[in-house]
C-alpha positions in Angstrom: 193.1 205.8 158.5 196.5 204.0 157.5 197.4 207.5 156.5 197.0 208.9 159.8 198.7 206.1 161.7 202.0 206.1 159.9 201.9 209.9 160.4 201.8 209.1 164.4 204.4 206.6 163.8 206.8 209.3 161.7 206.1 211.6 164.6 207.0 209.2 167.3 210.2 207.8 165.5 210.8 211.6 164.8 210.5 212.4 168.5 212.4 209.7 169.8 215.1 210.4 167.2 215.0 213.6 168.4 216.2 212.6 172.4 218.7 210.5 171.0 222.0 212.3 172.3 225.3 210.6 170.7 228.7 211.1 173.2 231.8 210.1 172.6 233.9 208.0 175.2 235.6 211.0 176.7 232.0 212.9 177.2 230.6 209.6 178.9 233.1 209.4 181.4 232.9 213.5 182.3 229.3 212.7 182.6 229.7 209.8 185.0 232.6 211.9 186.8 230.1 214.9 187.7 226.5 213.2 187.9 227.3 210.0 189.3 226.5 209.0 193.0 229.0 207.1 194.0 231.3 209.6 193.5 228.8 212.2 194.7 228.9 210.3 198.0 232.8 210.0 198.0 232.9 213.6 197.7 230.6 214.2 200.8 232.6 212.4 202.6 235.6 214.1 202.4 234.0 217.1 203.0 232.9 215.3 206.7 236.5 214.4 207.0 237.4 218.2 206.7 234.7 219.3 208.9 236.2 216.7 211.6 239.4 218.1 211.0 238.6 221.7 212.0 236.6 220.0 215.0 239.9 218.8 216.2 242.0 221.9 215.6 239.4 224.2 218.2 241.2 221.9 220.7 244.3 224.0 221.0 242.4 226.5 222.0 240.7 227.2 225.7 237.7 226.0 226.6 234.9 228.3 227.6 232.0 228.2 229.5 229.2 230.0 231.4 227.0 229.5 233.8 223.6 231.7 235.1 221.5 230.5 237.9 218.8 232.3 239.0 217.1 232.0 242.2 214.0 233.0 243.9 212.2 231.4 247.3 209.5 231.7 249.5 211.2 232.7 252.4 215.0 233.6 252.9 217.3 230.3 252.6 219.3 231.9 256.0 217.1 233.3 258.6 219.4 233.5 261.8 218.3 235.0 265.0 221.0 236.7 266.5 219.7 235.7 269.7 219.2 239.0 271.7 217.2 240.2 274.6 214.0 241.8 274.7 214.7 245.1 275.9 217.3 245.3 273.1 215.3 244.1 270.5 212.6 246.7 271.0 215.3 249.5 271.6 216.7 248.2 267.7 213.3 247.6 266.2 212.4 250.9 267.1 215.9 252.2 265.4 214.8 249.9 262.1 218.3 248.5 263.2 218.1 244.3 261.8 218.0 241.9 265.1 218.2 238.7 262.4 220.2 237.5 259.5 218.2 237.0 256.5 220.0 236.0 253.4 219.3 234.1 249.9 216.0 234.6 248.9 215.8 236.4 245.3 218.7 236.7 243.3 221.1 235.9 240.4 224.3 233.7 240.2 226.7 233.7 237.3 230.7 232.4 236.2 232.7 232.8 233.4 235.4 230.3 233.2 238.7 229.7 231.0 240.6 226.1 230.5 243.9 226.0 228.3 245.1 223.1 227.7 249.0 222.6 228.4 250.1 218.9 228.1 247.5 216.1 227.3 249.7 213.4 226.5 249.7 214.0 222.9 246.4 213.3 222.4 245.4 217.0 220.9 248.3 216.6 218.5 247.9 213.1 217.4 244.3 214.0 217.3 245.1 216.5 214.2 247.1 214.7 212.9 244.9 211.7 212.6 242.0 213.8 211.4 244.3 215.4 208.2 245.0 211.7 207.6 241.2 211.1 207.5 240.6 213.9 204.7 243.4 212.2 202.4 242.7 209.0 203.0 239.2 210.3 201.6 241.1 211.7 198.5 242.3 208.5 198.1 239.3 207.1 198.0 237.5 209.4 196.1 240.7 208.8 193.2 239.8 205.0 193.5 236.3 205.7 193.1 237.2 207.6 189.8 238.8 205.2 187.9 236.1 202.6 189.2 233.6 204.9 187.4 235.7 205.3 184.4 236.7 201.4 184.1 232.6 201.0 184.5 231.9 203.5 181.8 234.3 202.1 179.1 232.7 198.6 179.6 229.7 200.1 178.8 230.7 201.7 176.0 232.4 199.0 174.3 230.0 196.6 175.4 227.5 199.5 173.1 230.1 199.8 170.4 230.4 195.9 169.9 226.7 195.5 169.7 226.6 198.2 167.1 229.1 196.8 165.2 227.5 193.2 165.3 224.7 194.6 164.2 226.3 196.7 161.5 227.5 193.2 160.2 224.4 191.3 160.4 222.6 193.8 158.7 225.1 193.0 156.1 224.7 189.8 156.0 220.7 189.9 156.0 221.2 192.3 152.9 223.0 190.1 151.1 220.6 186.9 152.4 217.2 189.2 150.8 219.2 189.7 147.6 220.2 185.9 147.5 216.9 184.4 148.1 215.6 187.0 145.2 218.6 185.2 143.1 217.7 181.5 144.0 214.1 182.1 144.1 214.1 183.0 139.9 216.0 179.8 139.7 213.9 178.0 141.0 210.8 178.6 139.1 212.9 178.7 136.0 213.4 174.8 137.2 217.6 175.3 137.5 218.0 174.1 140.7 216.1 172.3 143.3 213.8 174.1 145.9 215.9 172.9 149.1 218.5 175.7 148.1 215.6 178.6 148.7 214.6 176.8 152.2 217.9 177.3 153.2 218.7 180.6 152.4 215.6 181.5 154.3 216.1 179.5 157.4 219.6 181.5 157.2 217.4 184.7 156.9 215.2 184.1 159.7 218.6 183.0 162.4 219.9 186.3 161.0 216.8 188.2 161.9 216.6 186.6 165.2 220.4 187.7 165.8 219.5 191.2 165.1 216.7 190.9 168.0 218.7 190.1 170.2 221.5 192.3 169.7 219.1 195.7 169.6 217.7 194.2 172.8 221.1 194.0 174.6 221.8 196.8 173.1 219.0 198.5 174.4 219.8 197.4 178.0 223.3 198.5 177.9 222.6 201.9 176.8 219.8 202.9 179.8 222.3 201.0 182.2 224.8 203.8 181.0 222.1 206.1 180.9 221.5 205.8 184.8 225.7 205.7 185.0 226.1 208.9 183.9 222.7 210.6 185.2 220.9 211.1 182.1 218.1 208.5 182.5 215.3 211.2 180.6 217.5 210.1 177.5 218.5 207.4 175.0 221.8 207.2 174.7 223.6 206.4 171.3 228.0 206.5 170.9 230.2 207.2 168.3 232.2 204.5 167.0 235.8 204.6 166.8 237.3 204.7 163.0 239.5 201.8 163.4 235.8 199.6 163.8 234.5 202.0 160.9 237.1 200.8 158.4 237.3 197.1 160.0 239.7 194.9 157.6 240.9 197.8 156.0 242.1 200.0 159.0 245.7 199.7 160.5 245.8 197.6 163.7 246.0 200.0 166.8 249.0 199.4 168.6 249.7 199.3 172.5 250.4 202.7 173.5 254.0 203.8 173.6 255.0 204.3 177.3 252.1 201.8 179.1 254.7 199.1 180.8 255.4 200.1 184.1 258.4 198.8 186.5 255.5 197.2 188.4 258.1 197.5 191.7 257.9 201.4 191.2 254.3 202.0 190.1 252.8 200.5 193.9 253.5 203.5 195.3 250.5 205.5 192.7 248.6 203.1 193.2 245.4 204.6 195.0 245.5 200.7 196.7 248.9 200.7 197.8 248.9 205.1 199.0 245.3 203.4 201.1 247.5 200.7 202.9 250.1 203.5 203.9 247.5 205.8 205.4 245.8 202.9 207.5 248.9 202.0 209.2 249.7 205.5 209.6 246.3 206.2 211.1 246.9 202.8 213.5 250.5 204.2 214.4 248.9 207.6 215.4 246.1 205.6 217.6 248.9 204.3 219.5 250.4 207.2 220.3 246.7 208.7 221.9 246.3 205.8 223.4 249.4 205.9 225.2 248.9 209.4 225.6 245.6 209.0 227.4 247.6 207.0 230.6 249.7 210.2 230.9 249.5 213.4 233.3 247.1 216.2 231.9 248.1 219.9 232.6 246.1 222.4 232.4 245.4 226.4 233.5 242.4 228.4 233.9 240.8 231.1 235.3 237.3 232.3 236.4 235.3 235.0 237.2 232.1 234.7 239.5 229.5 237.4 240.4 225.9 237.5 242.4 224.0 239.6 244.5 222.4 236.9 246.8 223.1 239.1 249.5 220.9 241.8 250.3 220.7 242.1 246.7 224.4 243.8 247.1 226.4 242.6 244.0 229.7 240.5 244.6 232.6 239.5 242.4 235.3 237.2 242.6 238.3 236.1 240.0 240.2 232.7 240.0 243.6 231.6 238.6 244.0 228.1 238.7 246.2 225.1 237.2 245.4 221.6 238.1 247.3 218.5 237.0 245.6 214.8 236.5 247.4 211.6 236.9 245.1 208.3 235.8 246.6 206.0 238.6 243.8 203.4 238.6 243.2 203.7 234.6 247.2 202.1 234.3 246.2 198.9 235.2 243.6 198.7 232.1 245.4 201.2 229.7 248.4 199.2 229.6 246.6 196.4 228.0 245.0 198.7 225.7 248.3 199.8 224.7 249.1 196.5 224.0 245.9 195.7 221.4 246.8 198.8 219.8 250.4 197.9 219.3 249.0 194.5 218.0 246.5 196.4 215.4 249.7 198.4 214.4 251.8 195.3 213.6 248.9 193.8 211.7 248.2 196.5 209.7 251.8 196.8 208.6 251.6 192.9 207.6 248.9 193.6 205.6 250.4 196.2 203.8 253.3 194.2 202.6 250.9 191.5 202.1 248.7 193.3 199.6 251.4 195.5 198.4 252.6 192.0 196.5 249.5 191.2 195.2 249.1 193.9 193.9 252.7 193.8 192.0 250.9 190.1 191.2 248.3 192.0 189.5 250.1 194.1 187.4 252.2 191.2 186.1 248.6 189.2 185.2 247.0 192.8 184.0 250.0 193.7 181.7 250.2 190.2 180.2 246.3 190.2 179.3 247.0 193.0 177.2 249.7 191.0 175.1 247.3 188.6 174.8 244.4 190.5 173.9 246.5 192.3 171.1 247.7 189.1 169.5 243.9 188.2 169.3 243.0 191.4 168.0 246.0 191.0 165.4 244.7 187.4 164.6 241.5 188.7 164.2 242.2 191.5 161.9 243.9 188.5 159.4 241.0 186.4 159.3 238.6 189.3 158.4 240.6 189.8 154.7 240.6 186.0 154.7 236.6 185.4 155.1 236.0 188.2 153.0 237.9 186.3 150.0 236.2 182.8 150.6 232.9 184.8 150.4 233.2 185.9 147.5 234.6 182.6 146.3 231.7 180.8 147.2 229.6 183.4 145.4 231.2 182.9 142.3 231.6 179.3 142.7 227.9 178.9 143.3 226.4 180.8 140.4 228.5 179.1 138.2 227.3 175.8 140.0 230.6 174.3 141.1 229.3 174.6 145.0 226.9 174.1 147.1 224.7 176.2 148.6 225.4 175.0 152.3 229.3 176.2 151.2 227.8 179.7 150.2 225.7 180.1 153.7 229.0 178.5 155.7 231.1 181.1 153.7 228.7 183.9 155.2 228.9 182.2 158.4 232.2 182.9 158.4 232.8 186.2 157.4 229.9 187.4 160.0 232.4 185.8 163.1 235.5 187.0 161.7 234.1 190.6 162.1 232.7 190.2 165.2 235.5 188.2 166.6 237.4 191.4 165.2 235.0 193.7 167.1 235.2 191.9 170.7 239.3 191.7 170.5 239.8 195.2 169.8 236.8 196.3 172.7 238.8 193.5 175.0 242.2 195.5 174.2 241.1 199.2 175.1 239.3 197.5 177.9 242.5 195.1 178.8 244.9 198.8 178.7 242.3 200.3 181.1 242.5 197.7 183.8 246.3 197.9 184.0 246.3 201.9 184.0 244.5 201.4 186.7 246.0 198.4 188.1 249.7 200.2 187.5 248.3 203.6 189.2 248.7 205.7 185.6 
């Protein structure tokens, strides 16, 4: 029986390894890039834009339209004695000769007719205009929806990568806690030292176990939130883990790209932010303009054709050439105040983009000096790593040659496990830390 179950365990663990799929950083964001919703959603919108665009373009051209009617009565519509006497009438009846008027009683009506446009205040042209400014501001959008993706997929990633390496390191340290109790245990039952040295090294253990717990479950959660990210949710994801972490305390320090600082003054105009601000006052400038536009004279020409055979079922066409012209008199009154709110909207949304314009220069100034800091931690941290390695292995020499205490030796391990996970969270915060102010600086 215990045969067969750890064969169904193999198979499991075999099958699960199996749907494990490892990506690197660049394949994670690609993934989010093409499966994810959002951007999914960002996408359909601009396509919505487009469409509205070609809506407004068919508005240079003439408007059509037809209309049928077909007609049928009981009785003629027009039935019109013509009022004669009654020798005549019999003298006419007798020569099938009408003596009435009888029109309209079966029949059809139809007209074609043609409007072209000629002056409409502007409104057809600042109507286009407005729509292409729809379908970039959604290109905008969609661009600022991108590097929201990608800034959420690195945190994930790193937030991953630190957990592994935490774990890496406690795995380490629990190692290197079996094989010390193993030591202090034979010392004790050979009477050298006093029992209170094993307890401790096993309440170590157990924190150290309980460590790993929780990192595999945050782990865990981490990895089917980027799962779901990136549209693989029927899989458990795993990522590599950059060789700089590999070779901790050993590695070089990365250093900050060559080329990141930005004159913060020039980069606001790439900023997706900043380009977002310029196309909503230029889409409030253009809504003045149709809104002036509509208190304006319309011109227009047309033409029609008609045809029916109401009459005696005899058919009968007709064409029309027209042009009309129409002045809103009574909408002045109103459309002069709506003028006004317009031109008010226009004004605020210029504020506004000054306004934000210099908080976001304020952003770049905080996001560029987070990475300075971040890298002095990182380059803090990767000291202190070579430093708790040495006092480890102090303390283990100092201990089995019984010049320390076994608290020292534990506090030594103590130690060294931060230092490499203090090492681990500065360089995720750094590549995290250069993201944000890409982003923030429009790279």
């Amino acid at each position: 029986m215990k045969k067969i179950i750890s064969l169904l365990v193999c198979s499991v663990c075999c099958g699960l390894a199996t749907a494990q799929q490892t990506y690197t950083l660049d394949q994670l964001k690609q993934l989010a890039v093409e499966n994810n919703y959002i951007l999914r959603s960002a996408r359909n919108a601009i396509q919505q834009s487009k469409e509205t665009k070609s809506e407004a373009f068919t508005k240079y051209f003439p408007a059509l339209s037809a209309t049928g009617v077909g007609v049928s009565f009981n009785k003629h519509l027009i039935d019109v004695d013509l009022g004669l006497p009654a020798e005549l009438n019999s003298l006419l009846a007798e020569s099938e000769v009408p003596t009435s008027v009888k029109m309209i009683k079966h029949g059809v009506y139809g007209s074609v007719s043609a409007i072209q446009p000629v002056f409409m205040g502007g409104q057809i042209i600042n109507g286009n205009k407005l729509a292409k400014v729809g379908v970039e501001t959604g290109e905008i959008k969609l661009e600022a929806s991108e590097d929201q993706i990608e800034m959420l997929t690195e945190q994930y990633y790193w937030q991953i990568v630190s957990f592994k390496e935490k774990l890496k390191t406690l795995n380490s340290i629990h190692q290197l806690l079996v094989e010390l109790e193993k030591e202090v245990d034979h010392r004790v039952r050979a009477g050298v030292i006093n029992r209170n040295d094993l307890l401790q090294v096993q309440l170590r253990k157990g924190e150290v176990e309980s460590m790993q717990l929780e990192a595999e479950n945050m782990m865990t959660t981490i990895s089917e939130l980027l799962a779901q990210h990136i549209g693989k949710t029927d899989e458990r994801i795993d990522v590599s883990v950059p060789a700089e972490l590999d070779n901790m305390g050993t590695a070089n320090v990365p250093v900050i790209p060559a080329g990141l600082r930005q004159e913060h003054q020039y980069a606001l105009n790439a900023t997706p932010e900043f380009r977002l601000l310029e196309k909503n006052v230029e889409a409030h400038r253009l809504q003045h303009k149709m809104r002036i536009g509509q208190n304006m004279p319309k011109v227009g020409v047309g033409a029609s054709y008609s045809w029916n055979n109401l009459v005696e079922h005899k058919g009968n066409g007709s064409t029309m050439v027209f042009a009309f012209v129409q002045i809103p008199i009574s909408d002045w009154w109103g459309g002069s105040h709506a003028v006004k709110r317009q031109k008010l909207a226009l004004n605020d949304a210029r504020e506004q983009q000054v306004d934000n314009g210099q908080k976001l220069i304020i952003h770049m100034n905080s996001a560029w000096a987070d990475v300075e800091t971040s890298y002095k931690k990182l380059l803090i941290a990767h000291d202190a790593i070579a430093q708790a390695e040495e006092n480890l292995r102090l303390n283990k020499d100092y201990y089995r040659v019984g010049t320390t205490k076994m608290s020292d030796l534990l506090l030594a391990q103590e130690q060294y496990q931060q230092a490499r996970d203090r090492y681990t969270d500065a360089y995720a915060d750094l590549q995290t830390k250069i993201l944000e102010y890409r982003k923030a600086t429009g790279q």
